[in-house]
C-alpha positions as CSV (number, residue, x, y, z in Angstrom):
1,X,16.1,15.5,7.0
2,X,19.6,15.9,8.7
3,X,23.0,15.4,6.7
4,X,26.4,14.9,7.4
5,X,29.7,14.5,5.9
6,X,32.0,11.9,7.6
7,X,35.9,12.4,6.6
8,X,37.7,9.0,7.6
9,X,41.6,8.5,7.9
10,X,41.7,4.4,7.4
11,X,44.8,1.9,8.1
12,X,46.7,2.0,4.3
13,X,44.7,-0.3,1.6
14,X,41.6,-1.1,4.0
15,X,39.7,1.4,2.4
16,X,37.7,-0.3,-0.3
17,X,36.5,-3.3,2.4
18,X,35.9,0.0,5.0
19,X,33.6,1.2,2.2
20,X,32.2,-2.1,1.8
21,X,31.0,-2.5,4.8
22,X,29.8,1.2,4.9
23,X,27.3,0.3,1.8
24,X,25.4,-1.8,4.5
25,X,24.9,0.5,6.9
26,X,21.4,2.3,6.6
27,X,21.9,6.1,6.4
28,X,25.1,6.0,4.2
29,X,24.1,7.6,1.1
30,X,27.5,7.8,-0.5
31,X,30.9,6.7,-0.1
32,X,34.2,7.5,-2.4
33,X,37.7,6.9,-1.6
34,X,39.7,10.2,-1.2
35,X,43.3,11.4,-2.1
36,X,44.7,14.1,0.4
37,X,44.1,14.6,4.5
38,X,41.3,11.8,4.5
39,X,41.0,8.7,3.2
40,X,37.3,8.1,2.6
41,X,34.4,10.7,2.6
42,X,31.0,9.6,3.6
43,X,27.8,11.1,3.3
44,X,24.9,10.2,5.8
45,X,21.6,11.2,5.7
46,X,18.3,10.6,7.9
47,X,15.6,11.8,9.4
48,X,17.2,13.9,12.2
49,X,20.7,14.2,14.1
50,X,20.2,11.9,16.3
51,X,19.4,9.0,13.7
52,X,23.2,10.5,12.0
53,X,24.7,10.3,15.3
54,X,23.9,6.8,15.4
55,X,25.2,6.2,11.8
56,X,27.9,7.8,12.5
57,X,28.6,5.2,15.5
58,X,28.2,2.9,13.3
59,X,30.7,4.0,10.7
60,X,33.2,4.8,14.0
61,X,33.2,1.2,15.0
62,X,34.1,-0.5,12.0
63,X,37.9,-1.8,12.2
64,X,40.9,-0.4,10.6
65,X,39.4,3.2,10.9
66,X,41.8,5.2,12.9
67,X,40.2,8.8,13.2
68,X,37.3,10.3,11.9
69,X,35.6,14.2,11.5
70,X,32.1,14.8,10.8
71,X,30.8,17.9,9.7
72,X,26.4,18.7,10.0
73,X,25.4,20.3,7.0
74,X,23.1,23.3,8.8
75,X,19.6,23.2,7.4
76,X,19.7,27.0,5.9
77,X,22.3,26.1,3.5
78,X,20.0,22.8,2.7
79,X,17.2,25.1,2.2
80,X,18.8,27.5,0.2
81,X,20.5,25.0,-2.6
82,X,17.2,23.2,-2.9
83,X,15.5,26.5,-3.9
84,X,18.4,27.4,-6.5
């Protein structure tokens, strides 16, 4: 299982459709607006990168999203929270 967190900067008061339309995309397990740098954080998870690089895609191409950053959670650090 891969993860990712996807940090959005959106066009001012599209974020709750942006997040709308986020809850139908397969993969996103979570999205919250934000106060700060970003406007929306998303979480994506699948089977492997390649399945979040295309969720990611996804989440790039919806309108009013002006920049985005993803960050891969590593699998050690995965592995080492779920045995805490």
């Amino acid at each position: 299982m891969s993860t990712a967190f996807v940090f959005l900067n959106c066009e001012l008061g599209t974020e709750p459709a942006i997040i709308d339309e986020m809850k139908g995309i397969s993969g996103v397990s979570e999205a919250v607006r934000v106060s700060g740098v970003y406007d929306i954080v998303a979480k994506v998870s699948d089977e492997s990168r390649e399945h979040v690089s295309k969720v990611v895609k996804k989440i790039r191409a919806i309108a009013n999203i002006r920049s985005s950053l993803t960050m891969i959670v590593t699998e050690d650090v995965v592995k080492h929270l779920e045995a805490v």
